[in-house]
Structure formats: C-alpha cells, structure tokens
C-alpha positions, 0 to 999 in steps of 0.5 A: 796100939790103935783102938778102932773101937774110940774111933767109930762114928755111928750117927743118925741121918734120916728118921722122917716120914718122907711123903709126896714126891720123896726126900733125902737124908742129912749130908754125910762129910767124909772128910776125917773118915777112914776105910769103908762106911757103912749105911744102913737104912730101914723103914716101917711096914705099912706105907704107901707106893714104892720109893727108890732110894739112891746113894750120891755125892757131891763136892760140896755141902747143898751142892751138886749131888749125883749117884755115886759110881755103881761099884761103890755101893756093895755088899758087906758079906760077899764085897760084890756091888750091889744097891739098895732095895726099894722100900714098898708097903712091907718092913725093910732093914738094908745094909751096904758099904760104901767105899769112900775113895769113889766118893766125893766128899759129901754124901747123902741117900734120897728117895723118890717116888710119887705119892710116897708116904713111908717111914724112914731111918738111916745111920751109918757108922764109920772110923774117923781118922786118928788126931794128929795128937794121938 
C-alpha cells in the first residue's frame, strides 16, 4: 500500500524582502518528484510598487531559465492555466499547480520590478518518487 502522505515534500524557497530591481526564489529539482506541484507564494501588506512574478525552468542548476510554458501553471480547483497575480502594496496568498511534465528539471519564481521592496515567501509542496527499496 502506497502511503503518499510519508512521500510529500513540502519545503520552503523564498522568504526575503526582495528590494531594487527583484530577485528570484531558490531552485526547485524535479528530479525524484511525481505528479503535479504545487506552489505557493504569499507576501506582506505594506510594500512598495508592484512586482510581477514568474515561474521558469531550466536544464540545469545556475542555468539558462526561461518561463515556463503557459499551460503549465493552472489553477488548482477549476485545472484551467492560470499565472500568478502581481504583488502590489496589499496582502496576497496564491497558489497554483505547476505540471512538472512541461518543465525541465530545475525551477524557480522570480519577480521584477523597479524600486521594489516587498515581502516575499514561497514553498511548494510535491510527492517524491518511491525508493527503489520500497
């Protein structure tokens, strides 16, 4: 009997005040993950300008990221594509799936914007793949 509940992941990427031109979260490798992940970002009220965020890949650690493709972010409850919100001065909590099988195998959610300084955390939360002793 497969217990998926021993097997989630859920970690912590991003929790930084991002200021100036932006930044970008820590690398996630997809490497022993299964199925969809999800992600989460969330940041403070009270920050300044607006941030857009993105979610990209690459095919290797401190490689060449890109966005990911557009049908591969999407909303957990209806399973449309969907994409995050900008993060403004108010409070936000997000979350998508992000289908890993559109993905190469290193990912990460940056933000960009000029004069930014806001708040951020992001996490995501995933299966891992089954041992091979199991």
């Amino acid at each position: 009997m497969d217990d998926y509940m021993s097997r989630t992941k859920h970690e912590s990427i991003w929790n930084a005040n991002v200021t100036g031109s932006g930044g970008s979260s820590d690398e996630i490798d997809q490497d022993n993950l299964e199925g969809p992940l999800t992600l989460n970002l969330a940041a403070r009220s009270g920050g300044t300008n607006t941030g857009s965020i993105a979610v990209e890949h690459a095919h290797t650690s401190g490689g060449s990221f890109s966005a990911v493709p557009t049908d591969a972010l999407f909303n957990k409850v209806t399973g449309e594509a969907d994409s995050f919100d900008d993060i403004s001065t108010s409070a936000t909590d997000q979350t998508l799936g992000l289908d890993l099988s559109l993905c190469r195998r290193f990912i990460r959610i940056t933000m960009s914007g000029s004069s930014l300084d806001q708040n951020v955390a992001a996490s995501y939360a995933a299966i891992q793949q089954r041992s091979s002793t199991q």
